[in-house]
VEXKE-882389 format. One line per 5 residues: number of its first residue (from 0); for each residue x, y, z of C-alpha. Coordinates in Angstrom, 1 decimal. Example, Ala and Ser with C-alpha at 12.3 -4.5 7.8 and 13.67 -1.06 7.14 Angstrom:
<rs>
0> 12.3/-4.5/7.8  13.7/-1.1/7.1
</rs>
This chain:
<rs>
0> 0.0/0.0/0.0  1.1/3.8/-0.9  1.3/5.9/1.8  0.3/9.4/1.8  1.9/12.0/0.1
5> 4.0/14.3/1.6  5.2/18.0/-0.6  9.1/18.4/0.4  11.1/21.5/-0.6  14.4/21.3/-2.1
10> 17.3/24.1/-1.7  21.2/23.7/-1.2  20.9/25.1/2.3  18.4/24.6/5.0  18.4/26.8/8.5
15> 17.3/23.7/10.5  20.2/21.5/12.2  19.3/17.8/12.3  21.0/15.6/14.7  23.4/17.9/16.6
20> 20.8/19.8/19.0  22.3/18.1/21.6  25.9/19.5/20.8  24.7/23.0/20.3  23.6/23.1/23.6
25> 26.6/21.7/25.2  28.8/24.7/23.2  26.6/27.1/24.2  26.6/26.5/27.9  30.6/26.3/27.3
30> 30.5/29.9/25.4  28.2/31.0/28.2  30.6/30.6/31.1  32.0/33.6/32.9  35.1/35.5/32.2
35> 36.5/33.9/35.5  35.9/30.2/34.6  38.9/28.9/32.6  37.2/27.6/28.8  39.2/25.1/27.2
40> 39.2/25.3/23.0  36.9/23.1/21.2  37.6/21.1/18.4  34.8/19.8/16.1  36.2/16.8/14.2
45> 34.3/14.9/11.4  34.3/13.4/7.9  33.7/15.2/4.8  29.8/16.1/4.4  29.3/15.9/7.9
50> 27.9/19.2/8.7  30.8/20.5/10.5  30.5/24.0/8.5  26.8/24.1/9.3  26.9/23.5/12.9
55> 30.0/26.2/13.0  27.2/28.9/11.1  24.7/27.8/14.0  27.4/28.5/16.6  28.3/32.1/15.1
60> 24.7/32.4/15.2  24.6/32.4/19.5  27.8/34.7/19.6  27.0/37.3/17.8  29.2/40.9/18.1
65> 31.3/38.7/20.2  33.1/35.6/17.5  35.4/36.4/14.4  34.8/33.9/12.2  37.5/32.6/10.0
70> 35.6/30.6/7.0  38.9/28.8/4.8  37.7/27.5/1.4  41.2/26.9/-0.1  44.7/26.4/1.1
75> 45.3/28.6/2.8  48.8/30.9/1.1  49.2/33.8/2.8  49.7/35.0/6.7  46.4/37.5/6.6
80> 44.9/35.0/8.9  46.9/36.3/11.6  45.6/39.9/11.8  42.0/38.9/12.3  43.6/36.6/15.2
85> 44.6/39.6/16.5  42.1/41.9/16.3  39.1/39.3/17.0  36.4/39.3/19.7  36.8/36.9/22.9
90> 35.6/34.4/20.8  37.1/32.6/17.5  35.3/30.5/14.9  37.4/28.8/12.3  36.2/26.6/9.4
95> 38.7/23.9/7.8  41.6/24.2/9.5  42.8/21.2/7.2  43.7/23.7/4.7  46.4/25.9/6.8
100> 49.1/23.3/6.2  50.3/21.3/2.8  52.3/17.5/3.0  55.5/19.0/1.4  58.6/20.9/2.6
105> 57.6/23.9/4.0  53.8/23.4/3.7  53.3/23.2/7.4  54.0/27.0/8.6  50.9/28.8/8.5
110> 49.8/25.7/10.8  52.3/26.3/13.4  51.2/30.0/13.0  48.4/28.9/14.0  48.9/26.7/16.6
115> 50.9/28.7/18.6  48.9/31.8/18.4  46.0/29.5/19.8  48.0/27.8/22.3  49.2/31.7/23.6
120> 45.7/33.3/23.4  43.0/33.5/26.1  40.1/33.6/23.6  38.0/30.9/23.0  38.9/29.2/19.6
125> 36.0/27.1/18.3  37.3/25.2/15.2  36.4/22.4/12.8  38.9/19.8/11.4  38.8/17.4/8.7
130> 38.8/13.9/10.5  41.6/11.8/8.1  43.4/15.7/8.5  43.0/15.3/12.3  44.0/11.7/12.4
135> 47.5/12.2/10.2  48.6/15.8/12.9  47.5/14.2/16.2  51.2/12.3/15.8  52.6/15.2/14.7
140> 51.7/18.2/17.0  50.0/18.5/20.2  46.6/19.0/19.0  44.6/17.2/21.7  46.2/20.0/24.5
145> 45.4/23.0/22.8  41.9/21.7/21.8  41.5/19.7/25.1  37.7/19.7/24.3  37.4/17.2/21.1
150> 33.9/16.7/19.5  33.3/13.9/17.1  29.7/14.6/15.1  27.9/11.5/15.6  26.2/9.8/12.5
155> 22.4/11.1/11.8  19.6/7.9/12.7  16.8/7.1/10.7  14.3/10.3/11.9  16.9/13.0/11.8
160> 17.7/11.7/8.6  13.9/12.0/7.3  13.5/15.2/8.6  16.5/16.8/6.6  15.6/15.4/3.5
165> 12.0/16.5/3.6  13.2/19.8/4.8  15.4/19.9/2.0  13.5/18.6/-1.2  10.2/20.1/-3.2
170> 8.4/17.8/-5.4  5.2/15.8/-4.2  6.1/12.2/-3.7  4.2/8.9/-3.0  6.1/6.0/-1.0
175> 5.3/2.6/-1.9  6.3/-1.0/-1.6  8.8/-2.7/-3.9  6.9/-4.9/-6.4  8.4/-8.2/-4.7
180> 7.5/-7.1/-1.2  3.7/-6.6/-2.0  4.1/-10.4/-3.8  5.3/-11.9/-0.5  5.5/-16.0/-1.3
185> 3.2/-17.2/1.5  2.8/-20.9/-0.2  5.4/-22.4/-2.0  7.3/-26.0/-3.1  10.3/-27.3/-1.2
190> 12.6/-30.8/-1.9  12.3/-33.4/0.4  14.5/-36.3/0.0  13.3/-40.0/0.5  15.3/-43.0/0.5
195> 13.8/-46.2/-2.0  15.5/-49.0/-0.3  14.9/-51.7/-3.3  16.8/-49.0/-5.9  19.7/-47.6/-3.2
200> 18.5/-44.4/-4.6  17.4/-40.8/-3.1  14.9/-39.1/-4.5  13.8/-35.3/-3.8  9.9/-35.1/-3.9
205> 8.4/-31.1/-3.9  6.0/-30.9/-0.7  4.2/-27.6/0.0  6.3/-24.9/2.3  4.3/-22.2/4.1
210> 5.8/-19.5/5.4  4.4/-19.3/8.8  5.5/-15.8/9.9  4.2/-14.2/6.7  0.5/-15.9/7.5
215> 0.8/-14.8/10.8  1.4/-11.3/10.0  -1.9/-11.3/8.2  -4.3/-12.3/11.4  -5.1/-11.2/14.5
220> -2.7/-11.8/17.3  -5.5/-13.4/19.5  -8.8/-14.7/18.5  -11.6/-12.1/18.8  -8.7/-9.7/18.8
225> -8.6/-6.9/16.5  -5.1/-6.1/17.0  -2.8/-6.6/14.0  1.1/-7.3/14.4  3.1/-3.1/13.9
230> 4.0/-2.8/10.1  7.1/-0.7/9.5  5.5/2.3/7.3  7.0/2.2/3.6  8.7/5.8/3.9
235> 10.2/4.5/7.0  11.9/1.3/5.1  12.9/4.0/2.2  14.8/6.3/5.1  16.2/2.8/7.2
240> 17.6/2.3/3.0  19.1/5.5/3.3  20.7/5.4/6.6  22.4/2.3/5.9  23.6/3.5/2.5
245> 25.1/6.5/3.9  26.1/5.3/6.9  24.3/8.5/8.8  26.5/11.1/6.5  24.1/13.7/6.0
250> 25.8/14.7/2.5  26.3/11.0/1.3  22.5/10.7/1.9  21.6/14.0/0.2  23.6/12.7/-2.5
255> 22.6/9.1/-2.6  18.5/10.3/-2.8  19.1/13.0/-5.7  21.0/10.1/-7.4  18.5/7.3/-6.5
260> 15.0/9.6/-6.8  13.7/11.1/-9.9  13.1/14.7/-10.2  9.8/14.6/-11.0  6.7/13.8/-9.1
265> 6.0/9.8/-8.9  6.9/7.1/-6.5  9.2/6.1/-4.8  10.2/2.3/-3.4  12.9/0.9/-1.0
270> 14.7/-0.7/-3.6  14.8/2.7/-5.3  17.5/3.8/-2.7  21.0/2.2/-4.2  24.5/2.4/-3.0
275> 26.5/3.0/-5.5  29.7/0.3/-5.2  33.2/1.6/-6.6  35.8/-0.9/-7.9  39.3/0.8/-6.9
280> 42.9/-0.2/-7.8  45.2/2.2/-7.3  48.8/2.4/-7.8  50.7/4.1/-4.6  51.0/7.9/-6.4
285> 47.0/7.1/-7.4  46.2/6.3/-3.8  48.4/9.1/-1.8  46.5/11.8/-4.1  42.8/10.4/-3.5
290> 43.8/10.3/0.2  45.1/14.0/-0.2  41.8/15.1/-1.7  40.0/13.2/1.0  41.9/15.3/3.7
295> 41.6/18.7/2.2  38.6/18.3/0.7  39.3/21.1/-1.7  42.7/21.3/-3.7  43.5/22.3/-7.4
300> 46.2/20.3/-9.5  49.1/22.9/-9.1  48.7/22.2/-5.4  49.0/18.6/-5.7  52.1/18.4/-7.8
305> 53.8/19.9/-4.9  52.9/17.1/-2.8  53.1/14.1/-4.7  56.4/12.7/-6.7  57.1/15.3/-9.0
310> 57.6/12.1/-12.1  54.0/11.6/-11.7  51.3/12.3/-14.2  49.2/14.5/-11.8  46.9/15.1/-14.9
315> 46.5/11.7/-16.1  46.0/10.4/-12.0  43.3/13.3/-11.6  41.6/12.4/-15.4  41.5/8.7/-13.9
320> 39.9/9.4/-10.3  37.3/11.7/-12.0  36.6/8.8/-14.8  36.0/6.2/-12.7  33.5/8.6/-10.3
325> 35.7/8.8/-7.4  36.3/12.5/-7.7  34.7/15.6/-9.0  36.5/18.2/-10.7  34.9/21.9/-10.7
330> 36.4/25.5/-12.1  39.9/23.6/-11.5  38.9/22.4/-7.8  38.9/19.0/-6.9  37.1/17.1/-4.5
335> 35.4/13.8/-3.1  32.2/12.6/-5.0  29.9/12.1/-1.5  28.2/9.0/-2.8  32.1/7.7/-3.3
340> 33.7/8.6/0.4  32.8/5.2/2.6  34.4/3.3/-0.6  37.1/5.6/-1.0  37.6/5.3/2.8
345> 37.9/1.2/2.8  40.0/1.4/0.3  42.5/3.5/1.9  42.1/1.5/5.1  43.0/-1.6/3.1
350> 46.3/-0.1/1.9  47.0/1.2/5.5  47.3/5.8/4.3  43.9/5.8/6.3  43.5/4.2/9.9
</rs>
């Protein structure tokens, strides 16, 4: 059975925050303290299309006339950072701060910049880190001293997931079963094997097979009772489809449903929701450069052929990743295709750059 229709609106940003409520409040309380009450940095650590620049716009939004926000989009070349450091309010917010250092000679200064004018300062930095960024520096400089407080942004579950998607989608949609749910085999023919003695043979013989559990499903609990046994609602199956395929990554699952849903009004079924499955072999210069893009997030090509072996085809490595899916490449940028990160992550894993 279809169930009702529900109008959803579609936009590339919605004000609501699904999932972290929770977390706002505990950074609130924190920025709230008194001047006299020592606050310890916060660092909010997650994986790409997590929502960590969201959540750091809806912490701006309770400080207001007291934060400078620091918002990095691309590595970061120059020291201008610095003076807003300087001349900020008590309270610092800064965005990406996996894009103040580069894995070459000399790529990591504006990070120690950084570092140490957070480590001497008595304001109250708020930042957000890219987790496979975070992971690699934790080894390499004291980041779990100056950011004492660490917050990882837990995966969305199957309502918060529901409610940004039809927060953040507008065409009119029906949910409905897949085809082979509604045909649900209730009677059917099984083998049976019998032993003829006089030919020392074994023969299989088809006897009926009921499915039990499906009847039961279909009549009352008790006799006399009215009570039926608690359906999952369709809708509900299509979001539990979409958790698991995104693994609770809010942009994975945006990505996943404009990829799996049609834009146009019509139906839409459980089986409609796919993960998309990525076949990767990588050569070691192919793989360090994915896992660079999945740290930054954002990079253009001149900046990788600083980082990787200068003898390797940066051009032909990119032309590949993007080929294949794994990466998108826009006005020169490159980044992560979302529907691609939990494949791209395994693989990593596998060849031990990601842990």
């Amino acid at each position: 059975m279809a169930s009702p229709q529900c109008v959803i609106k579609e936009n590339d940003y919605s004000p609501e925050l699904f999932g972290f409520e929770e977390i706002l409040k505990n950074i609130e309380e924190a920025i709230e303290k008194p001047d006299s009450v020592p606050r310890s940095n916060i660092a909010i650590i997650a994986e790409p299309f997590s929502g960590r620049s969201k959540l750091l716009y809806k912490i701006s939004e309770l400080c207001r006339e007291r934060e400078s926000k620091i918002f990095f989009s691309r590595l970061v070349s120059d020291e201008n950072f610095l003076h807003i450091l300087e001349k900020s309010g008590d309270i610092v917010l800064v965005d990406n701060c996996q894009l103040l250092y580069s894995r070459k000679i000399g790529g990591f200064e504006k990070l120690d910049l950084f570092l140490n004018t957070v480590a001497s300062s008595k304001k109250l930095f708020i930042i957000t880190w890219n987790q496979f960024s975070w992971n690699y520096l934790r080894f390499v400089y004291p980041l779990e001293s100056i950011f004492a407080v660490r917050i990882e942004l837990p995966r969305l579950g199957l309502e918060d997931l529901k409610k940004m998607v039809m927060a953040t989608c507008e065409w009119q949609m029906t949910f409905t079963e897949d085809e082979k749910t509604k045909k649900e085999e209730r009677l059917g023919l099984t083998e049976f094997p019998v032993d003829i003695g006089p030919f020392k043979r074994t023969f299989r013989v088809p006897v009926p097979r009921i499915d039990y559990s499906v009847l039961k499903s279909r009549f009352p609990a008790k006799i006399g009772s009215s009570e039926q046994k608690d359906e999952t609602p369709v809708e509900d199956t299509v979001f539990q489809q979409l958790k698991d395929a995104s693994e609770g990554n809010p942009g994975v699952a945006k990505a996943i449903w404009k990829r799996s849903v049609p834009r146009a009004e019509g139906t839409i079924t459980p089986g409609d929701i796919i993960k998309p499955q990525y076949k990767i072999d990588l050569n070691y210069d192919q793989a360090f450069l994915l896992y660079i893009i999945l740290c930054m997030e954002c990079v253009n090509i001149e900046e990788l052929k600083g980082i990787i072996d200068p003898n390797a085809n940066v051009n032909r490595f990119v032309h590949d990743l993007e080929r294949t899916g794994l990466i998108s490449v826009e006005n020169e940028l490159l980044s992560i295709m979302p529907e691609a990160l939990h494949s791209i992550e395994s693989y990593l894993k596998s060849v031990r750059l990601v842990w």
